[in-house]
N, C-alpha and C positions, 0 to 999 in steps of 0.2 A: 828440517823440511818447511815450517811455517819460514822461517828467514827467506829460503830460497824461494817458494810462493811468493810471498810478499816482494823480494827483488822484484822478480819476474811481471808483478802485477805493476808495480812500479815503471819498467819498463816500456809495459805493452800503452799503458796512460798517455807514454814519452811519445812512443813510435804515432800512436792514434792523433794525437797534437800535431805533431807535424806531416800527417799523412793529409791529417783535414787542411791548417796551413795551404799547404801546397798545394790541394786541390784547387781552392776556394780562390787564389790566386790565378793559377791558373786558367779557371773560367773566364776570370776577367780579362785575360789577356788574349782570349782566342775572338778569331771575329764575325761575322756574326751577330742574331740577334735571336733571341726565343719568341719575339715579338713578331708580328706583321708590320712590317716599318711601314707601308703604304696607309696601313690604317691609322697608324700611327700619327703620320703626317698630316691625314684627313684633320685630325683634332683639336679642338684649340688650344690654345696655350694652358688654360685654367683646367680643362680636361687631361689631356697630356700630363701635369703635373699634379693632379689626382690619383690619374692611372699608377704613372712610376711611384705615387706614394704609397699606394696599397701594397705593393711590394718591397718599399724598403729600399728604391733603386733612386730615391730622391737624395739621400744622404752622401756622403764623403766616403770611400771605398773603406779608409781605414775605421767608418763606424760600422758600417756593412760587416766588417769583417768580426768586431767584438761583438755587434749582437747574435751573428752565427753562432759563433762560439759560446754564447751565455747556450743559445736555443737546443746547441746539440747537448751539452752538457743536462739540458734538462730534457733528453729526449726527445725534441722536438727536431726531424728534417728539413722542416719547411712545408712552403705548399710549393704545388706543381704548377711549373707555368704553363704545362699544356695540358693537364688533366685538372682541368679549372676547377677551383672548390676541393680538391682531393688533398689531404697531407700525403707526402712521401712517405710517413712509416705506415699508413694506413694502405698507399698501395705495393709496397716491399710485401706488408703481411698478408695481404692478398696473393701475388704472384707468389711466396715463398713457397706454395703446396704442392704443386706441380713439380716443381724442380726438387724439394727436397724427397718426394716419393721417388723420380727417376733415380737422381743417385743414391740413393739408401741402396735398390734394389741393384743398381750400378755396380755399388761397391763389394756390397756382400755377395755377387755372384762371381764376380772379377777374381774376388778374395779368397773363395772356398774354390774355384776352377784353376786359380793361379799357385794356388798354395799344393793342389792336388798334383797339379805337372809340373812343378820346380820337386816337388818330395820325389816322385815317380823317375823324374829324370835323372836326380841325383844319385838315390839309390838304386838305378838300373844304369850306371852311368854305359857310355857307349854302346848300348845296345840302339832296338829299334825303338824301346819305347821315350828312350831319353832323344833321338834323332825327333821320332815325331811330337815328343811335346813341344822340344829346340822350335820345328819348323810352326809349329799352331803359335808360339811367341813371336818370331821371324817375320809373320805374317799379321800378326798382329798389330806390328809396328812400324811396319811397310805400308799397310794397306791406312791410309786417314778414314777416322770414322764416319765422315760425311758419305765417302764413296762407300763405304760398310754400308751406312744406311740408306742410299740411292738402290743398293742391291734388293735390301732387305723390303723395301719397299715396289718394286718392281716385281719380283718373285713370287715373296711371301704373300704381300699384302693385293696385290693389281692382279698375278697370275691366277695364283692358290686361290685368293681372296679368303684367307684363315684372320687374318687380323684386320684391322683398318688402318689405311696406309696413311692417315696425316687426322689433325686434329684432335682435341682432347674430349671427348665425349661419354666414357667409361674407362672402366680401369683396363680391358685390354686396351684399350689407346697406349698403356705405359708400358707395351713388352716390348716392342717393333724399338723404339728409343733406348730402353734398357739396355737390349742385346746388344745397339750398336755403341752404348757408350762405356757397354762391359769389354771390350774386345781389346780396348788399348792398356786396361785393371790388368786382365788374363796376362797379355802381355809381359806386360812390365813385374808384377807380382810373382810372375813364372819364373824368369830370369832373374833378378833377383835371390829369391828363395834359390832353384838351383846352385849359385855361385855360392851364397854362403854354404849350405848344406854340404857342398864337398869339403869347403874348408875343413866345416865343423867336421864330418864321418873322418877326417884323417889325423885329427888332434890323438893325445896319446890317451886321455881316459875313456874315449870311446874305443879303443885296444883296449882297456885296461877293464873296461865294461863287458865288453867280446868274451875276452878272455875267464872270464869268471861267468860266463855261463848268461847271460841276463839274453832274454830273449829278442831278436832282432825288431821285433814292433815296440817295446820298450825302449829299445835304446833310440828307436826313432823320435815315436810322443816322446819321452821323459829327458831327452837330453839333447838331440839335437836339433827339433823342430825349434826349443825355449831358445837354444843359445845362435840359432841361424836367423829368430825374429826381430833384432836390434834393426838391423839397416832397410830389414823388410816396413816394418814400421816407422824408418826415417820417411821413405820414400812413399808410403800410404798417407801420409798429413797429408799433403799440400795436394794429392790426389782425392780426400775426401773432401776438402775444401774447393775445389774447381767442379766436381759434381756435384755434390750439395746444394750449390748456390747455383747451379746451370750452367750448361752450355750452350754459348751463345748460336752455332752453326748448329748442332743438333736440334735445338727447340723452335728455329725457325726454317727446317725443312722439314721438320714435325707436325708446324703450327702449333705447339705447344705454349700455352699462356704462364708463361713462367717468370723467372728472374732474368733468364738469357737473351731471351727475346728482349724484356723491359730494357734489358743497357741499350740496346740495339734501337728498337725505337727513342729512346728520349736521346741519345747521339744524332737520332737522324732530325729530330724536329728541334737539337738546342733545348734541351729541356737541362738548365742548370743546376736547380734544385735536387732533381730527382737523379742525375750523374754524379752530382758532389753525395749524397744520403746512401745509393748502390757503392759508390766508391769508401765511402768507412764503412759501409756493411762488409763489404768483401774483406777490408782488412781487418774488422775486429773479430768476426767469423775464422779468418787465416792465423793472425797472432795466438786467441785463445785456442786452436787444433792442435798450434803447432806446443803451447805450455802442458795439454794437455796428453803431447807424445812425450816428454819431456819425461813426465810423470810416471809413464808408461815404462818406461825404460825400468828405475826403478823396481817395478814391478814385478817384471820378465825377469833381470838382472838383479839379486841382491845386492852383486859386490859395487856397484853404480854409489849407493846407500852408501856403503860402508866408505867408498870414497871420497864420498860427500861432504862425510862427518870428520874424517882425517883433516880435509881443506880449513 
């Protein structure tokens, strides 16, 4: 176990090096400017090359590139070209509240609603209650959750007026966003779950479980919820990691002050610093989920372990 952590940890080093690499290139290559070139140009030469030296833009691209590198390594983003005076990890850790309360609640409602009609539909298979979980997933994945939440906020919020329809001002501000980015979890978690779940209820030790008497809510928790959770939990990483960290169309028909919104703005004004520090935030946030479903498996799975150890 420590060798395969340690691989892994190894790895994820690999991928974060060249993710940043690429980015940081990148930037340089798009056109553009984060600056007001008019203003720019007002300046004098002895000013101008003050300016670009406060940020590091006076040097040769490939020193640009290793002092990065020293600065990420020592935790340092940088500062923001357009939230003047601000570091980037200073404002990621600001906006990370927002967004991480949305999806926390995202995920674990998505999770226990999804998990509840993939069980129900499997073991009611072709009846009415597996048609109508079928069609609440159906729809789930049909409908994009922006128009979920143009609904939800028309309706619920403008009609009813039971919630508030946009902005983050208390904590109901975070139901209205929840629901609508619980909707595509339910979905996918539902369908999902169902598909393994048949598999598993027609293996032969769940006959061989039947058969000796064991009670059917037993053989559900105890044998085939554990052995139908592998692929449910492939496909939950990369979904806790895109709520987690925001979304970007949710949180700004939300107005929510999050992480989603922040990509959003510093794309629009060229903020280079603060799209290269959100751009390895996202992946070392995504790499370590996905070592940590990894793990997971293990867990659910003994014989994972024991395969391990054979290799």
């Amino acid at each position: 176990m420590r060798k395969f952590i340690l691989k892994r940890l190894l790895n994820i080093l690999l991928t974060l090096f060249v993710i940043a690499t690429f980015t940081f290139f990148l930037m340089k290559l798009l056109p553009g400017s984060p600056f007001d070139e008019e203003r720019l140009s007002a300046l004098s030469t002895e000013q101008r090359a003050e300016f670009l030296s406060k940020y590091g833009l006076d040097k040769p691209v490939a020193n640009q590139y290793l002092i990065y590198l020293k600065n990420v390594v020592q935790g340092d983003l940088g500062t923001s070209y357009y939230y003047k005076g601000h570091e980037v990890s200073s404002i990621i850790g600001e906006r990370i509240g927002p967004s991480a309360l949305l999806g926390f609640q995202a995920v674990l409602l998505g999770l226990t609603i999804g998990l509840l009609l993939g069980i129900i539909a499997a073991y009611r298979h072709n009846s009415g209650w597996d048609f109508t979980a079928m069609f609440i997933a159906v729809l789930g994945v049909s409908i994009p959750n922006f128009v979920f939440a143009a609904l939800l906020q028309y309706y619920v919020g403008l009609k009813m007026g039971i919630l508030p329809v946009a902005y983050w001002e208390s904590y109901s501000s975070s139901v209205l966003p929840t629901v609508a980015l619980s909707l595509g979890v339910i979905a996918t978690i539902a369908r999902f779950t169902r598909s393994e779940m048949l598999e598993v209820l027609q293996q032969d030790y769940m006959l061989t479980a039947r058969s000796k008497g064991v009670p059917n809510v037993k053989i559900i928790y105890k044998h085939a919820i554990r052995n139908a959770l592998i692929p449910v939990i492939t496909v939950l990483g990369p979904i806790v990691v895109s709520l987690l960290t925001g979304s970007l169309v949710i949180e700004n028909i939300f107005a929510v002050p999050g992480i989603g919104s922040l990509f959003v703005d510093s794309i629009k004004v060229n903020d280079y610093t603060t799209i290269m520090g959100l751009t390895l935030f996202y992946s070392a946030f995504f790499v370590l989920t996905m070592l940590v479903v990894d793990l997971l498996y293990g867990i659910i799975d003994p014989r994972i372990r024991i395969n391990a150890r054979k290799v």
